[in-house]
N, C-alpha and C positions, 0 to 999 in steps of 0.2 A: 575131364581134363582140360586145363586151357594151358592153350599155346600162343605166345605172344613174340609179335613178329615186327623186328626195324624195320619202318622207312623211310629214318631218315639218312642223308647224308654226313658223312666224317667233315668238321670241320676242318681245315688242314691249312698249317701255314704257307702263305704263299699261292695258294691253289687259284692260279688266275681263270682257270675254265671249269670251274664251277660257280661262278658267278655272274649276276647279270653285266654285260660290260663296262655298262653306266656307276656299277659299284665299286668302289675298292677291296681290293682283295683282304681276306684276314690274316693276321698279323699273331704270331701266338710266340712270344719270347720265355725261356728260365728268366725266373725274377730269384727266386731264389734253392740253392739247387742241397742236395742231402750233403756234398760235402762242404759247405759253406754253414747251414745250422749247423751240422757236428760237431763245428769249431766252439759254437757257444753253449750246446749242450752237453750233457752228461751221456747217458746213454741211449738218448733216440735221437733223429736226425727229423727232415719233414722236404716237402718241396712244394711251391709255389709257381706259378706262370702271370704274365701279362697280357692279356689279350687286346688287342685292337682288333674291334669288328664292326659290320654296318650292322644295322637294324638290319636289315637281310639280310645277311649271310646265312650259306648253306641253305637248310631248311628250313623255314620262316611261315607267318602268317603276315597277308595283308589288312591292311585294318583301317576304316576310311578314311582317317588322317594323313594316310598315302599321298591320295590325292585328289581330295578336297581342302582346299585352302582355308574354308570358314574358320571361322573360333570356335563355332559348336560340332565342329567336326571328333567325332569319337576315338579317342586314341586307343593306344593296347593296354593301359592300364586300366581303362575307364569302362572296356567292352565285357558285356556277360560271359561269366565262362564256359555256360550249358554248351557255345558255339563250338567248342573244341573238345566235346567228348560226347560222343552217340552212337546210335545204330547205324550203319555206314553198308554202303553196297558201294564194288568196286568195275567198270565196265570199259570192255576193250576195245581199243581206238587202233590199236597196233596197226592194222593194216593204212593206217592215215601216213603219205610220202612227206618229207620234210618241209615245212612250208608252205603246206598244203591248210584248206581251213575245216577246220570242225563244224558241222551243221547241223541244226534240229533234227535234222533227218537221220544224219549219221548217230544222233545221240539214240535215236528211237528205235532204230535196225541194233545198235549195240546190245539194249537192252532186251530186243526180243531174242536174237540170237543167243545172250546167256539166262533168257526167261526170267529176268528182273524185274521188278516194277520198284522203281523209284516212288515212296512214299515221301510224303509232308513231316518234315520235322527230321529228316536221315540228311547223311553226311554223304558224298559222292566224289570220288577219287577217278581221275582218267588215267587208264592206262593206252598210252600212246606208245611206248617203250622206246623214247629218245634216250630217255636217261641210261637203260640198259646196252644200246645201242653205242654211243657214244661218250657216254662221261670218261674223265680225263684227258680228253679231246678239243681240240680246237670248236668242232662242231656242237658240242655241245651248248654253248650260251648263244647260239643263233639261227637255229637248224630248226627248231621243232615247230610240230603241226599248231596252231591256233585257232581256239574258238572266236565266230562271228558272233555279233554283235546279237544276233537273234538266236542264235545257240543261247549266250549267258541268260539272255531273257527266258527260253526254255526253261534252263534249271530253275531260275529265281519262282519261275509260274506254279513248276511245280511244289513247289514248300521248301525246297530244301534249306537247311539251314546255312550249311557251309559246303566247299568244293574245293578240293584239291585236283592235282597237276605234277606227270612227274617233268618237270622243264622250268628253265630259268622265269617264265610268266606265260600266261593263258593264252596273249594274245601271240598273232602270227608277227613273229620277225620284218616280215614285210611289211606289214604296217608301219612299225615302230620307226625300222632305217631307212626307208624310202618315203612312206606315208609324211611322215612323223606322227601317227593318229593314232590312239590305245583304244577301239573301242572297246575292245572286254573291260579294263580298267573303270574305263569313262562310266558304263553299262553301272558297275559296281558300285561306284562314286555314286551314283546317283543314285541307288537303290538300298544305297548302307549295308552292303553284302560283303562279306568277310571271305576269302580264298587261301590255300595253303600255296607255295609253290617250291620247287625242288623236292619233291617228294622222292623218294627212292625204292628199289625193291616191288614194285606194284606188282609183275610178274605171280607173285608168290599171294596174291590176295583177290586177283582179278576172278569174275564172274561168282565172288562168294559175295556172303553175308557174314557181319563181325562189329565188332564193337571198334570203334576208332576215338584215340587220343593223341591231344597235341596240344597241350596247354604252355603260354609262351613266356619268357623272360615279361616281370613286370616293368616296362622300361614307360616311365613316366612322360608325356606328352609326345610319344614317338609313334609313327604310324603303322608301323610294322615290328615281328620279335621273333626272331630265333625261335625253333620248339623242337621238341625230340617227338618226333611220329612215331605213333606204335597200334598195330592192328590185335586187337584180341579177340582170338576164335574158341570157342567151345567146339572140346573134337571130345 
């Protein structure tokens, strides 16, 4: 039997605290609404929406066009899409305080505590449970724990392909507002390493093994894309 489990987040209009702060919020209007075509049709009606959204909004992939500035920098229409569908193990940070940072170390006790070993070529999701904790909250787009700079190096060491995040980005808030410095970003940039961010739900996936999909809007020369997260377990 398979069971397949969101996690992503509801796009929502308006939704200023689900967003990194630097982004603008999304934007979802009626364009056109069932009693408006009923006036030109006969017996069925239909409806339409407008969307204004960032290349990140809600759940999204980053993708190195982010933030490498080159020309040869890879965007989201351009990147393989083995990257967003594989063998995925998911590992608990939960006990990491707001603002606090994620370390190699912390990464390697997670995984022996739920008896995981991160193999070459799998997918890795962090469960920190900010999102659980705080979404629709103020605290949410600035609160959560973040991976050091030799954490991101950890994962990339070991093979993995891609890494998600349930929080507005990987790295620590402090860096970003006070620093101004992204090393997980920077880390990524440099390594052409692809990450999910705003994940949701992890709770419900943590310390398993499962099949992970997230494949993203194809948005032509943009460095990141919206994607619907979905865990699929054989139970």
């Amino acid at each position: 039997m398979v069971k397949i489990i969101d996690l992503s987040q509801s796009l929502t209009h308006k939704d200023r605290f689900g967003q990194h702060p630097a982004h603008p919020v999304p934007y979802i209007f009626p364009y056109i609404s069932h009693e408006e075509s009923a006036e030109e049709l006969n017996d069925v009606s239909y409806t339409t929406e407008w969307l204004n959204i960032n290349s990140h909004s809600g759940t999204h992939v980053d993708t190195p066009k982010h933030f490498d500035p080159s020309t040869e920098a890879i965007t989201t229409d351009e990147i393989q899409l083995d990257l967003f569908y594989g063998p995925a193990v998911c590992i608990d940070l939960s006990h990491k305080k707001p603002k606090t940072w994620i370390t190699p170390e912390n990464l390697e006790e997670a995984c022996r505590k739920s008896n995981l070993e991160i193999k070459k070529g799998e997918i890795v999701l962090l469960y920190t449970g900010h999102w659980n904790r705080t979404h629709g909250t103020s605290e949410y787009p600035s609160g959560n724990p973040g991976l050091t700079k030799e954490a991101c190096l950890w994962l990339y060491d070991k093979g993995v392909k891609s890494f998600g995040i349930d929080a507005v980005t990987p790295d620590n808030p402090i860096d970003q507002s006070e620093n101004k410095i992204f090393p997980c970003h920077e880390t990524l940039r440099d390594k052409k390493f692809i990450h999910f961010e705003n994940l949701a739900n992890l709770d419900k996936v943590v310390g398993k093994r499962f099949t992970f999909a997230g494949f993203p809007l194809k948005l032509k020369g943009c460095g990141g894309a919206p994607i619907r997260a979905v865990a699929i377990l054989e139970e």
